[in-house]
N, C-alpha and C positions, 0 to 999 in steps of 0.2 A: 302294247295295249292302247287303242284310239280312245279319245278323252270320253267318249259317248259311255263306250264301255266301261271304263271307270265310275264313271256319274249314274250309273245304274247299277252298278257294284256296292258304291258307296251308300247310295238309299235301300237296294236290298239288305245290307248291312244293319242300316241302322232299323229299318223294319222288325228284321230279327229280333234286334235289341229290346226295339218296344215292346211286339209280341210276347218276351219272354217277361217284361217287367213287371203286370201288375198283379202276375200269380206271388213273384215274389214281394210286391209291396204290400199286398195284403197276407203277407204272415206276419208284418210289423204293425202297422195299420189298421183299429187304434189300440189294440192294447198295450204295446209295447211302447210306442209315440203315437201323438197324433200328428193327423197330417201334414198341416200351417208348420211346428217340429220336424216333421220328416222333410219338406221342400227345403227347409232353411239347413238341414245339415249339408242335403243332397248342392245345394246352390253355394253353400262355404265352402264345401271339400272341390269341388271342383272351379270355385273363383280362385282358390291359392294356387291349385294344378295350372290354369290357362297363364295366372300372371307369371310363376316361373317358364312356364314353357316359352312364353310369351319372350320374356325377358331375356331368356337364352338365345333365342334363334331369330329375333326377330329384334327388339331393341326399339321399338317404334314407339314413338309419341302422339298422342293428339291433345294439342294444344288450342284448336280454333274454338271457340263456344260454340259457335251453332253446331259444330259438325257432335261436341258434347253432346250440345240438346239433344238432336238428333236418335244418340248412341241412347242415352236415358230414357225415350221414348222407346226405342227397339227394344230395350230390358225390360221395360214397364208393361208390355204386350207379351215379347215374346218367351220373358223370362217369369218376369212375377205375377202378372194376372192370369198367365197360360196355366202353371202350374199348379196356382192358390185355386183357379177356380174350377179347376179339371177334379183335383182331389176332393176337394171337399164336396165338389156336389157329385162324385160317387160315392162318398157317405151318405147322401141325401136320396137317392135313386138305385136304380138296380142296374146291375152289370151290361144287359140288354139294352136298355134305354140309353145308357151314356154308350155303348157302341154303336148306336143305328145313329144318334143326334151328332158323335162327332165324322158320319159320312158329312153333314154340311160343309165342313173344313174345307176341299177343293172347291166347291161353287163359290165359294165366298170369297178364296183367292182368284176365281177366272175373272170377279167383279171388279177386286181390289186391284188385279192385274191393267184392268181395262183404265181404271180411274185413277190410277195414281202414276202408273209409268205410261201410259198412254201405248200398254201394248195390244198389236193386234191382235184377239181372238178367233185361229182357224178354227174351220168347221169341223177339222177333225181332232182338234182338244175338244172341241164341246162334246164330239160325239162317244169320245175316248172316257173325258166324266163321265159320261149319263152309263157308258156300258158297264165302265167299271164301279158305277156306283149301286146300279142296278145289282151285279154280280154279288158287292158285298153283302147289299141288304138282304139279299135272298140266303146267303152262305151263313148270317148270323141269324138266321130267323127273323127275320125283320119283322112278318106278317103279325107274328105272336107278339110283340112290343107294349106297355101297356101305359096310358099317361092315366095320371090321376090325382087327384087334389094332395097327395101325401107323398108323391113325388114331385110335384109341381118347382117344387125351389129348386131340387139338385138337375132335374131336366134343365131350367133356365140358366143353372150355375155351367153346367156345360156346354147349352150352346154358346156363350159367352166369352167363353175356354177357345171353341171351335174358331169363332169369330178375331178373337185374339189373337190366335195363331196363325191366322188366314192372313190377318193384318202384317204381321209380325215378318213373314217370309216375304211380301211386298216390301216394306219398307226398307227391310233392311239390304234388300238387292241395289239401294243406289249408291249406299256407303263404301261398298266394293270397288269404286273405282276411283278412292281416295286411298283407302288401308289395305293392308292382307287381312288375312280371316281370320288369323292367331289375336291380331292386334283387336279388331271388330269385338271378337267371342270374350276377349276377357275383358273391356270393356262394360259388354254387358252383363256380364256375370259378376262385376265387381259394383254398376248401379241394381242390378237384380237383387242383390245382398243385401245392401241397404234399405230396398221399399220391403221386400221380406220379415227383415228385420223385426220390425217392433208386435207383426200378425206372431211370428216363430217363436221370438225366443220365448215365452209362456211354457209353451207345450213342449222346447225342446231340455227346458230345467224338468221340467216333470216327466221328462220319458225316465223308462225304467230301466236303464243301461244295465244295473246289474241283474236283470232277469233272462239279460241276452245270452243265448247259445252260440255256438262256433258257424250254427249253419243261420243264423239272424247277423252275426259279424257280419257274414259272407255276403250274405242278402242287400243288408247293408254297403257295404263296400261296389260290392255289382253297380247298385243302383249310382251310387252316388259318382264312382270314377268310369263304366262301361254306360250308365243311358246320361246319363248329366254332361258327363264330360266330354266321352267318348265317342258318344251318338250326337249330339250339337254340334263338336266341332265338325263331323260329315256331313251332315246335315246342312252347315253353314257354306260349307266348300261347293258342294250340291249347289246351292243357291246361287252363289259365285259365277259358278260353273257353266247353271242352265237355267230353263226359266221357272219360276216358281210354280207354275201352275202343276209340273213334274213332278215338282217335289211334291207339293200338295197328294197329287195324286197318289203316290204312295201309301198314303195312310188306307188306302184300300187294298194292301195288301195285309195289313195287320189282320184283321180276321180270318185272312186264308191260310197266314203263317202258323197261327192259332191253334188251326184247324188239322194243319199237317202237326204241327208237335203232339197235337191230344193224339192222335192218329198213331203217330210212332209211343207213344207212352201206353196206348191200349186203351185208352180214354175215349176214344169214338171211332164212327166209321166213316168212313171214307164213300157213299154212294155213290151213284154213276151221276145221279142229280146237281150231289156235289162238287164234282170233276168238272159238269157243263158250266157252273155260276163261277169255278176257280177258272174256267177257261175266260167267261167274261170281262175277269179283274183285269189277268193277264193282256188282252185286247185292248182293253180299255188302257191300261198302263204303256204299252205299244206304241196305240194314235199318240196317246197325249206326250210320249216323248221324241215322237219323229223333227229332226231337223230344230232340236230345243238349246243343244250344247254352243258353245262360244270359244273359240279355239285361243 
């Protein structure tokens, strides 16, 4: 299997992942925890996962400070303001609004791409965003979207989120050619903990653990070792691998994967309309990955 193939295995992968996640986060979400609670279990369970994994097969140290700092800044984007600010201001806004606001995520990486690694931007990643961004907006209802003084904070908490994250897949593409990806992710997952920390533990003393069901364990466990753990470290490899602006792009596959599960579940339909904007994503994900992988 050629690395390209992989690296678009692995983001379809973790798409799936995401897709399937926030039907399950919000059957916890807030009654059972809140959210700031729910990031900080999800980012423990899986900083103990990366340091044994880590520790096992890899045995790597970083010891330089800056390359530290560095690692603290990537957690601090990519780990704990992504997460802090992504959930909570879906408490604050409706489902719609944080799906259309976080399309910004890939433009924000084509900028963050341009400005900080001094990568060139083809004509046909630009053209690959715009079609697949277009596709998404159209695939999620985009038109129907609604801003208004009473969402106003969770809209801004998201794109914030968006922004963060955009950052975050820049950034951390330079560290890669110091450490592996095992050694990078739990790093950040082990500074991600600590800025988590002191927002979490509140809310995660007051969940109501004994209210949990076998199918909220489960829910739980999904999230915290299949999107936290599971899907970061592909996600990271991804990055590794190719350039960010790919990975970015991905996220516009999430409302199409969305759209196929409700589809197989008997939850929507599938129009022909629909098929035309999934074919858009699909293009769009195409250009922006041609000639992106590093062997």
């Amino acid at each position: 299997m050629s690395l390209r193939l992989r690296v678009h295995l692995a983001l379809f992968t973790v798409a799936v992942i995401y897709g399937s996640t926030y039907s399950i986060a919000k059957g916890l979400m807030p009654d059972l925890i809140g959210p700031s609670g729910f990031i900080l279990a999800r980012i423990g369970v899986a900083a103990v996962l990366f340091q044994i994994v880590q520790r096992f097969y890899v045995r790597e140290k970083v010891r330089n400070r800056k390359d530290l700092m560095q690692l603290a800044i990537a957690a601090f984007f990519g780990v704990a303001m992504n997460m802090l600010f992504f959930f909570n201001g879906l408490s604050r806004t409706n489902e719609l609004n944080a799906s259309v606001l976080m399309l910004n995520a890939p433009v924000f990486v084509l900028i963050f791409s341009a400005l900080i690694l001094k990568t060139r931007v083809r004509p046909a990643q630009i053209t690959g965003v715009i079609l697949a961004g277009l596709g998404a907006l159209l695939l999620i209802g985009g038109t129907k979207f609604n801003f208004s003084s009473e969402t106003a904070l969770g809209d801004l908490m998201v794109v914030v989120n968006a922004i963060s994250f955009a950052f975050y897949l820049v950034y951390v593409k330079r560290l890669f050619s110091k450490y592996s990806v095992l050694t990078i992710t739990s790093y950040i997952f082990m500074f991600g903990f600590l800025f988590v920390l002191p927002v979490g533990l509140p809310q995660l003393i007051e969940a109501r653990f004994s209210a949990f069901n076998p199918w909220n364990w489960a829910g739980l466990g999904f999230v915290c070792i299949g999107t936290t753990f599971f899907a970061y470290f592909l996600n990271a490899w991804a990055v590794h691998k190719a350039n960010p602006v790919l990975v970015g792009t991905y996220i516009y596959l999430q409302p199409l994967l969305a759209t196929l599960i409700a589809q197989w579940l008997g939850r929507g339909v599938l129009s022909p309309e629909r098929v035309i904007f999934a074919a858009l994503i699909c293009l769009g994900v195409y250009l922006t990955g041609k000639r992106t992988t590093t062997e």
